[in-house]
C-alpha positions, 0 to 999 in steps of 0.5 A: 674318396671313391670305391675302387671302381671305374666310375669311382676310383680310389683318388691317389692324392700324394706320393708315397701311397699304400692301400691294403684292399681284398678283391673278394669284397671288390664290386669291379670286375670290367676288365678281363685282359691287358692288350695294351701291355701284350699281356695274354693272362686272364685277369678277370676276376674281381679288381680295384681301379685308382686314380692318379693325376700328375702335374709335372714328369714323375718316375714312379715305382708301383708294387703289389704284395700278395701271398699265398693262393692270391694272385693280384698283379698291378697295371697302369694305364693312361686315358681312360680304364680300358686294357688296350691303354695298358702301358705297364703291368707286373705280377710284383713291380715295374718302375715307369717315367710319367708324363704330366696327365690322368693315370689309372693303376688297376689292381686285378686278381689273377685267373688260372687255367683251373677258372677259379680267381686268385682274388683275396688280400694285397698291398699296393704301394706307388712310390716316386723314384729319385 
């Protein structure tokens, strides 16, 4: 369900989730920094946006794998896909308590000081923490 866009997110429906995706395939490309999360890094290459909805308090672990010249980092937000909604981001993973409500994890590719995205290969795994 969805494309991994911000008018179609990929729906996360159940937990544990694992989705293996290439940014340089993305159609996304909308969010370039992370405010929310004081994150001055340029992340504006290409990304993918899911949809996560929670109805009770959950404590989730998000992980991203990538290698060699990729750089995906993984970044939750709440309300709406916007990065001033950035509650946390990490280049590996970050665990995080939430609430019950809408989330959003946008998976986006790195840019260097060199202005080539590090777009390619990654794996995103959300698992809830006990």
């Amino acid at each position: 369900e969805g494309v991994g866009t911000s008018t179609a997110p990929f729906v996360i429906k159940n937990l544990p989730f694992s989705d293996l995706r290439n940014t340089t395939v993305s159609l996304s490309r909308i969010i370039d920094e992370y405010p929310g999360c004081a994150a001055p890094q340029n992340e504006s290459g290409r990304e993918y946006i899911y949809k996560f909805e929670l109805s009770e308090a959950t404590k989730i672990k998000a992980m991203v794998f990538d290698q060699g010249d990729v750089d995906i980092d993984v970044h939750l937000l709440n309300m709406s896909i916007d990065g001033n909604n950035c509650l946390a981001r990490a280049h590996n993973d970050f665990e995080y308590e939430l609430e019950p409500g809408t989330y959003y994890f946008v998976l986006d590719s790195y840019v260097p000081q060199s202005g080539t995205a590090l777009e390619g290969e990654y794996l995103f795994v959300l698992t809830e923490v006990p």
